[in-house]
DSSP file (Angstrom, degrees, kcal/mol; ACC not computed):
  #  RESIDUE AA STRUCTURE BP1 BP2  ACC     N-H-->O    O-->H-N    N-H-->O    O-->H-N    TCO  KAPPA ALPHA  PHI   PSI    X-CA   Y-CA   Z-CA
    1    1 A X              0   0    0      0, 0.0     5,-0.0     0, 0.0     0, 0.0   0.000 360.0 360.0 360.0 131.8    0.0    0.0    0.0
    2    2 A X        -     0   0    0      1,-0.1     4,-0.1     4,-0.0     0, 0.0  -0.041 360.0-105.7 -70.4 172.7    1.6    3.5   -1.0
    3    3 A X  S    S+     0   0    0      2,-0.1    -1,-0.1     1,-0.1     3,-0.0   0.661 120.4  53.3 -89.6   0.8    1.7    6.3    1.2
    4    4 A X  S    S+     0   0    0      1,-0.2    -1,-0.1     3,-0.0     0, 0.0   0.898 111.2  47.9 -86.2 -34.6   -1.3    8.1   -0.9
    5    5 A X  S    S+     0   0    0      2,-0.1     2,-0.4     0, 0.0    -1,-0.2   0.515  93.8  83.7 -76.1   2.6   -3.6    5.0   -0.6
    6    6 A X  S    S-     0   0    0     -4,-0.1     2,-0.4    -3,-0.0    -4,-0.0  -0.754  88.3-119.3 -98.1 142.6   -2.9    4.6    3.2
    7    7 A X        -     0   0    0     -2,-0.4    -2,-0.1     1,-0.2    -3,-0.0  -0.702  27.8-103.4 -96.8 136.4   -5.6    7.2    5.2
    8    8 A X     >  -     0   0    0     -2,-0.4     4,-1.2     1,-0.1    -1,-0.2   0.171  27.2-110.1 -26.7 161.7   -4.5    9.8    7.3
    9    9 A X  H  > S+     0   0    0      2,-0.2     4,-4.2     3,-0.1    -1,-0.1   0.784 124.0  42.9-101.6   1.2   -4.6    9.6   10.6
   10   10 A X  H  > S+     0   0    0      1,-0.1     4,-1.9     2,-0.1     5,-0.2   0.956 114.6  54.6 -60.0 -35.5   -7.7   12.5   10.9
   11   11 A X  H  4 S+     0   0    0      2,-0.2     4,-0.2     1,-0.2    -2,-0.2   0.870 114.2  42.5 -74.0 -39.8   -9.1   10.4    7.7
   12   12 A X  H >X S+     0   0    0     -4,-1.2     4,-3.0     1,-0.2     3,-1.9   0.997 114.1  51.5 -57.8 -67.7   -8.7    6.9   10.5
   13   13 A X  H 3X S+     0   0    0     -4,-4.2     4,-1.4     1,-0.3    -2,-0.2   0.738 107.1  46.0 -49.0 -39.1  -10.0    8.7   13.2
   14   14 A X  H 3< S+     0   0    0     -4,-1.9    -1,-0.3     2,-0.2    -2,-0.2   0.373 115.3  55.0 -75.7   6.5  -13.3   10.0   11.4
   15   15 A X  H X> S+     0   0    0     -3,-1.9     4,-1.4    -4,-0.2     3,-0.9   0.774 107.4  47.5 -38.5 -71.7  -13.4    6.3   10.3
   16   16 A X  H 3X S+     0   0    0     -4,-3.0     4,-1.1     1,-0.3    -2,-0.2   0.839 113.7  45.1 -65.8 -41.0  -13.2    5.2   13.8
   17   17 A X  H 3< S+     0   0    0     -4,-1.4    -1,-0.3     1,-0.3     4,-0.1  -0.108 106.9  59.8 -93.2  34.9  -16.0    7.7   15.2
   18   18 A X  H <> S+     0   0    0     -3,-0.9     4,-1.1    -2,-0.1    -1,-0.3   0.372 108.0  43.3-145.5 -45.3  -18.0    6.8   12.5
   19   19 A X  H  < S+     0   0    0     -4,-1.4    -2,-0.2     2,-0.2     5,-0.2   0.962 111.2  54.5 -68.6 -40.0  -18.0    3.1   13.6
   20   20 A X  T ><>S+     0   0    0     -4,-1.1     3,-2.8     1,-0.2     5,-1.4   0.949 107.3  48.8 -74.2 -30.0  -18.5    3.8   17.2
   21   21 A X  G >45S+     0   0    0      1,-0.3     3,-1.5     3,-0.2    -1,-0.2   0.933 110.9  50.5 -79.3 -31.8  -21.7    5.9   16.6
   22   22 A X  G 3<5S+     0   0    0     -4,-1.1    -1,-0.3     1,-0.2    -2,-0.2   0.615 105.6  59.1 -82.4  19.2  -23.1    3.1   14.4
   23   23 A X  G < 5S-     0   0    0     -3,-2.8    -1,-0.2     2,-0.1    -2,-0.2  -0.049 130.3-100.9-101.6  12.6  -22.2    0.8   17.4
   24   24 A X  T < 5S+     0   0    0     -3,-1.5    22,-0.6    -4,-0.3     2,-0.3   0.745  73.4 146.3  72.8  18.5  -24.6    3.0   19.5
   25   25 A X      < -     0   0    0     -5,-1.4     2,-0.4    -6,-0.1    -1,-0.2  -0.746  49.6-142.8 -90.7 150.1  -21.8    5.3   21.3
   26   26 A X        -     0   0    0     -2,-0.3    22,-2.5     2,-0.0     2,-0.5  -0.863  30.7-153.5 -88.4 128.0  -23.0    9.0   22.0
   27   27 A X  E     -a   48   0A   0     -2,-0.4     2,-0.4    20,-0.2    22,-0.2  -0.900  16.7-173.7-104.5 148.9  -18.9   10.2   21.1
   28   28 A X  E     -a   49   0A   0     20,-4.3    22,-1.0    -2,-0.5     2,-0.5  -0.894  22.4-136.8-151.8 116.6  -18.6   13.7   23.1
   29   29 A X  E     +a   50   0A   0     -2,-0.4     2,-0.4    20,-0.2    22,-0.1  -0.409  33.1 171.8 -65.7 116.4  -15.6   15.6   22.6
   30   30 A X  E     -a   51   0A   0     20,-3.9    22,-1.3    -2,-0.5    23,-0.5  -0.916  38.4-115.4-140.4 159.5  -14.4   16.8   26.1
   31   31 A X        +     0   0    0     -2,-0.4    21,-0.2    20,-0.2    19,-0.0  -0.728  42.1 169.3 -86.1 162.0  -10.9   18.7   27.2
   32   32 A X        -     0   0    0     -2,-0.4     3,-0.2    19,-0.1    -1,-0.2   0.341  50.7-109.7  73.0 -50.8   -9.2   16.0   29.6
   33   33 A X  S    S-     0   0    0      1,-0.1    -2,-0.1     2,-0.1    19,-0.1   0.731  78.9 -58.8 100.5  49.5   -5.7   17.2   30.2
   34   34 A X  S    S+     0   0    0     17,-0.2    -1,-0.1     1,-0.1    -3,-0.0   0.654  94.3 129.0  67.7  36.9   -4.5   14.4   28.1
   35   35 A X        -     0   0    0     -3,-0.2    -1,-0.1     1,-0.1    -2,-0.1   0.742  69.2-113.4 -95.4  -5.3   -5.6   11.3   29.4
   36   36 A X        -     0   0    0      2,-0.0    15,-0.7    15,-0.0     2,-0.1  -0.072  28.3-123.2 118.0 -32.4   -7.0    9.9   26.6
   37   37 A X  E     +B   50   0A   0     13,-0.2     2,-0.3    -5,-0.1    13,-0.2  -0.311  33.6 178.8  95.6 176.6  -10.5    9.4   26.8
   38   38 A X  E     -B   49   0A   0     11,-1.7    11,-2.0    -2,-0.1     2,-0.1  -0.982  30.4 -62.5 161.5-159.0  -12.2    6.0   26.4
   39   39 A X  E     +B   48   0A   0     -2,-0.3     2,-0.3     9,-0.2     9,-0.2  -0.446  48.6 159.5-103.9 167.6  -15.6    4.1   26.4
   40   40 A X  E     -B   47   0A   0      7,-0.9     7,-1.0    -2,-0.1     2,-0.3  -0.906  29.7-110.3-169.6 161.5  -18.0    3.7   29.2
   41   41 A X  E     +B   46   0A   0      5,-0.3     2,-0.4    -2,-0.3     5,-0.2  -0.745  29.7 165.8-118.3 102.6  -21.8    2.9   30.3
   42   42 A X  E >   -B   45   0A   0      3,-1.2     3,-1.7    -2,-0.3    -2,-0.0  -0.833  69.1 -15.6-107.3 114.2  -24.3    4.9   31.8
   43   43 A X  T 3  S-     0   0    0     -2,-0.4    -1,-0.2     1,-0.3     3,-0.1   0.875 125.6 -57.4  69.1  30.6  -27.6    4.7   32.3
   44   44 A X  T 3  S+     0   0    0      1,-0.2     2,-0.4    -3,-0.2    -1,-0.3   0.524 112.7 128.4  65.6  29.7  -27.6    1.8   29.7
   45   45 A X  E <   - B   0  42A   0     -3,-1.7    -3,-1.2     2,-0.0     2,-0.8  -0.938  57.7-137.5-103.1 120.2  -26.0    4.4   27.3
   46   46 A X  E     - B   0  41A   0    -22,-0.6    -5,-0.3    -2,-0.4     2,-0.1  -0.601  27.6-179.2 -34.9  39.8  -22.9    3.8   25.4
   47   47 A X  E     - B   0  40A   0     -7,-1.0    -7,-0.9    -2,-0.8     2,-0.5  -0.360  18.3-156.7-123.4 144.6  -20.2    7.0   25.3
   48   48 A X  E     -aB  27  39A   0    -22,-2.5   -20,-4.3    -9,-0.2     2,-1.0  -0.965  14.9-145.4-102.9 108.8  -17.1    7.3   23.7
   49   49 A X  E     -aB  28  38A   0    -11,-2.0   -11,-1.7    -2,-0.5     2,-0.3  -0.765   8.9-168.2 -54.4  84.8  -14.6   10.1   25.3
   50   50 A X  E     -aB  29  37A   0    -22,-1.0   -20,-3.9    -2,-1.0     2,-1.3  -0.826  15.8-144.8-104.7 131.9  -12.5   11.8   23.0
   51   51 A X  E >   -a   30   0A   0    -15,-0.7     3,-3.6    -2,-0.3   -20,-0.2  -0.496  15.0-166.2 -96.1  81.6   -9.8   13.9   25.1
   52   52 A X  T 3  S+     0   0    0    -22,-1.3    -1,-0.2    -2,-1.3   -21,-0.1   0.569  80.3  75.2 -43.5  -9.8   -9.6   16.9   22.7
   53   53 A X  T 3  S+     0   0    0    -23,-0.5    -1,-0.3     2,-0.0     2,-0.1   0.438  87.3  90.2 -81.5   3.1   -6.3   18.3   24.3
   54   54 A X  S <  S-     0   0    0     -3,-3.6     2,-0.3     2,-0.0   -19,-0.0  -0.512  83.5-114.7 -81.5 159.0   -4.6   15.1   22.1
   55   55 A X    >>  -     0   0    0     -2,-0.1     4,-2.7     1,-0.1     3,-2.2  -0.679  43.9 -93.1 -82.2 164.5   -3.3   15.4   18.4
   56   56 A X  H 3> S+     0   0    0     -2,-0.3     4,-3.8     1,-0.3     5,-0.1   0.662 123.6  57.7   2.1 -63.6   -5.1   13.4   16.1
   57   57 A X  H 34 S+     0   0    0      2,-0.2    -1,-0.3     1,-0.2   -47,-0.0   0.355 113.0  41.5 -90.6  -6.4   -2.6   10.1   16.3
   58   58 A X  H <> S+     0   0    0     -3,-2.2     4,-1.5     3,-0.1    -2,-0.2   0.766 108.4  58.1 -93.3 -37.4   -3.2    9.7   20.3
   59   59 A X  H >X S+     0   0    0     -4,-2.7     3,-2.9     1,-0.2     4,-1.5   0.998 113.8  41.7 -64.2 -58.8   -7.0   10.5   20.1
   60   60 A X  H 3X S+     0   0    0     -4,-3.8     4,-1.2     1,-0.3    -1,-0.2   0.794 106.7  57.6 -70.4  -6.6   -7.2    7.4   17.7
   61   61 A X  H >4 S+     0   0    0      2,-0.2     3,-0.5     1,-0.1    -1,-0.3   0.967 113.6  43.3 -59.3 -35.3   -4.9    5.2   19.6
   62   62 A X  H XX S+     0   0    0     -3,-2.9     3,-2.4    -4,-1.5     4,-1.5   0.963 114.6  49.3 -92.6 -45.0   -7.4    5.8   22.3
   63   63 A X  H 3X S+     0   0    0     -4,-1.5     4,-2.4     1,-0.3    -1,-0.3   0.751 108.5  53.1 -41.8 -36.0  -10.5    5.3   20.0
   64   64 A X  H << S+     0   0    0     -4,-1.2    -1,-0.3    -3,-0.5    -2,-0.2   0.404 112.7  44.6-107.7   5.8   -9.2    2.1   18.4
   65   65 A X  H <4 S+     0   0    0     -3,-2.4     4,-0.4    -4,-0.3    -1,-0.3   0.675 104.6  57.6-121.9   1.3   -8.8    0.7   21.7
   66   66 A X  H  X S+     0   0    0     -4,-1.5     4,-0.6     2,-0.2     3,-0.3   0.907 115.0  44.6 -41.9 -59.6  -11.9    1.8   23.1
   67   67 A X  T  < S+     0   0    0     -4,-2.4     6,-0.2     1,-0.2    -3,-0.2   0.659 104.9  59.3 -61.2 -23.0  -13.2   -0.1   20.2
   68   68 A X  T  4 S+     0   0    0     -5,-0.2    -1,-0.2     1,-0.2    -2,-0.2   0.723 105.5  50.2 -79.1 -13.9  -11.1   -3.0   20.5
   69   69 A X  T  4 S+     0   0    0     -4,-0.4     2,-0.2    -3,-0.3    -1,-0.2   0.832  82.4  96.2 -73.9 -39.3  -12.3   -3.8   23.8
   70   70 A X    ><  -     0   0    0     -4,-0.6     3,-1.2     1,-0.2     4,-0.2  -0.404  62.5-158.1 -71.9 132.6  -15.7   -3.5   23.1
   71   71 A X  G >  S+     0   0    0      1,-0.2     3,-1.2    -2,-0.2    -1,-0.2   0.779  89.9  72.5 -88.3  -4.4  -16.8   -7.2   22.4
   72   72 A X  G >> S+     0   0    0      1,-0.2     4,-2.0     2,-0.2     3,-0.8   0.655  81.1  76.7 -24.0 -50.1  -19.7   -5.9   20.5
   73   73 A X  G <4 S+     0   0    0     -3,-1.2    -1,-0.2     1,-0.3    -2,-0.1   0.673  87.1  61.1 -62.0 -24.7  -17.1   -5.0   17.7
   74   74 A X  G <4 S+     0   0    0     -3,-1.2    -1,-0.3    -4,-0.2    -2,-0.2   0.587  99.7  53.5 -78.6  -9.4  -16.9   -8.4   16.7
   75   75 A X  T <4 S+     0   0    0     -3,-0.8    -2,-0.2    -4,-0.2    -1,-0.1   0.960  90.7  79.7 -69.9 -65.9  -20.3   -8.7   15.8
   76   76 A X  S  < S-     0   0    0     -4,-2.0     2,-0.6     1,-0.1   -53,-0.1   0.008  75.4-121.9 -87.0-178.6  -20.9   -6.1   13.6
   77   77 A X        -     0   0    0      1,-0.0     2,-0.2     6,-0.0    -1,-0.1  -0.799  32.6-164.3-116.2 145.8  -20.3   -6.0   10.4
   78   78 A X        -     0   0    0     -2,-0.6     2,-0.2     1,-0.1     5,-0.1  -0.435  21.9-103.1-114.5 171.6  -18.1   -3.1    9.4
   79   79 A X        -     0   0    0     -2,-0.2     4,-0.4     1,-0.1     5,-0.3  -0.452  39.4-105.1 -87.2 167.9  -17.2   -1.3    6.2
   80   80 A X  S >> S+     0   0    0      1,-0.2     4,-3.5    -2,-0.2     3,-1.4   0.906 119.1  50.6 -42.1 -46.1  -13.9   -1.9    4.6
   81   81 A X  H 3> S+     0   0    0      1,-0.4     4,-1.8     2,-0.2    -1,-0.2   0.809 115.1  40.4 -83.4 -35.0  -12.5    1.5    5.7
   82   82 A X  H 34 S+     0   0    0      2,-0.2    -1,-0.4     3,-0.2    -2,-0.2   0.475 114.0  52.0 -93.9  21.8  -13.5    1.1    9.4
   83   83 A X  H X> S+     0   0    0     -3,-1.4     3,-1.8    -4,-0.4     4,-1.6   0.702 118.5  40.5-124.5 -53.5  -12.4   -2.7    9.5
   84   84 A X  H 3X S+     0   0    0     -4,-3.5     4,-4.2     1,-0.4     5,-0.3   0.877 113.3  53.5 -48.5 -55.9   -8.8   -1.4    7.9
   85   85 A X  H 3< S+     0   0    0     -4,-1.8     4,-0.4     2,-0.2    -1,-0.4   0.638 114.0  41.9 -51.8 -26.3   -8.8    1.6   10.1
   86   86 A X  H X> S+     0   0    0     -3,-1.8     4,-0.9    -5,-0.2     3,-0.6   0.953 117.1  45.3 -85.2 -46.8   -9.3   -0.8   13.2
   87   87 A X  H >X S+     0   0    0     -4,-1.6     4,-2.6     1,-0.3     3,-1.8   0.940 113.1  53.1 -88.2 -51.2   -6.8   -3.4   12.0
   88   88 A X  H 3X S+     0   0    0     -4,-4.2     4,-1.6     1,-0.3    -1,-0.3   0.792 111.9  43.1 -40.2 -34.0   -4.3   -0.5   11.1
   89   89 A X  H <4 S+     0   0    0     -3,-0.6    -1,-0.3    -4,-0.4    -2,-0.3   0.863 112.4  55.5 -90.7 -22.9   -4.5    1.2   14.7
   90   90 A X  H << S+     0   0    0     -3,-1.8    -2,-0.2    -4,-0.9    -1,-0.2   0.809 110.4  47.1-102.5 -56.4   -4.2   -2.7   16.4
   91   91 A X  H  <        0   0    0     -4,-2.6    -2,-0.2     1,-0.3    -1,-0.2   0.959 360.0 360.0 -60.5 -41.4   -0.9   -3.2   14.5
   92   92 A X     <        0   0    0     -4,-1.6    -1,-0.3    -5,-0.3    -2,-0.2   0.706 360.0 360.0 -42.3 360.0    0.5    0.3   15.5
């Protein structure tokens, strides 16, 4: 794979948040002081934490292992771009 066919890692990360909200996470962008953010469940609600005081390439480490955790993730069935985008951030 070149580096023009390989996605950014904003291009991964809107990927990534694009799977958890069709996995039922509310994602809510919140300042943090750079702990990373992650998944949780409330009130039988899903949320993903994105720590906005990260660049780009930390918020989606943290996304893709929010999502790797989830055991949910293996269930559904994902598009090409978010399955690549998962596998990409796994390998990292």
């Amino acid at each position: 794979m070149t580096s023009r066919q390989r996605k950014s890692s904003v291009e991964q990360l809107e990927v990534l948040l694009e799977l958890a909200k069709d996995m039922g996470y509310e994602v809510r962008y919140e300042t943090l002081g750079g702990i990373g953010g992650g998944a949780c469940e409330y009130a039988g609600r899903k949320c993903l934490f994105v720590d906005i005081t990260l660049g780009p390439m930390d918020q989606l480490d943290a996304v893709s292992r929010a999502l790797g955790n989830d055991p949910q993730v293996a269930l559904y069935e994902m598009t090409g771009d978010q399955e690549t985008a998962l596998r990409v951030r796994k390998a990292a």
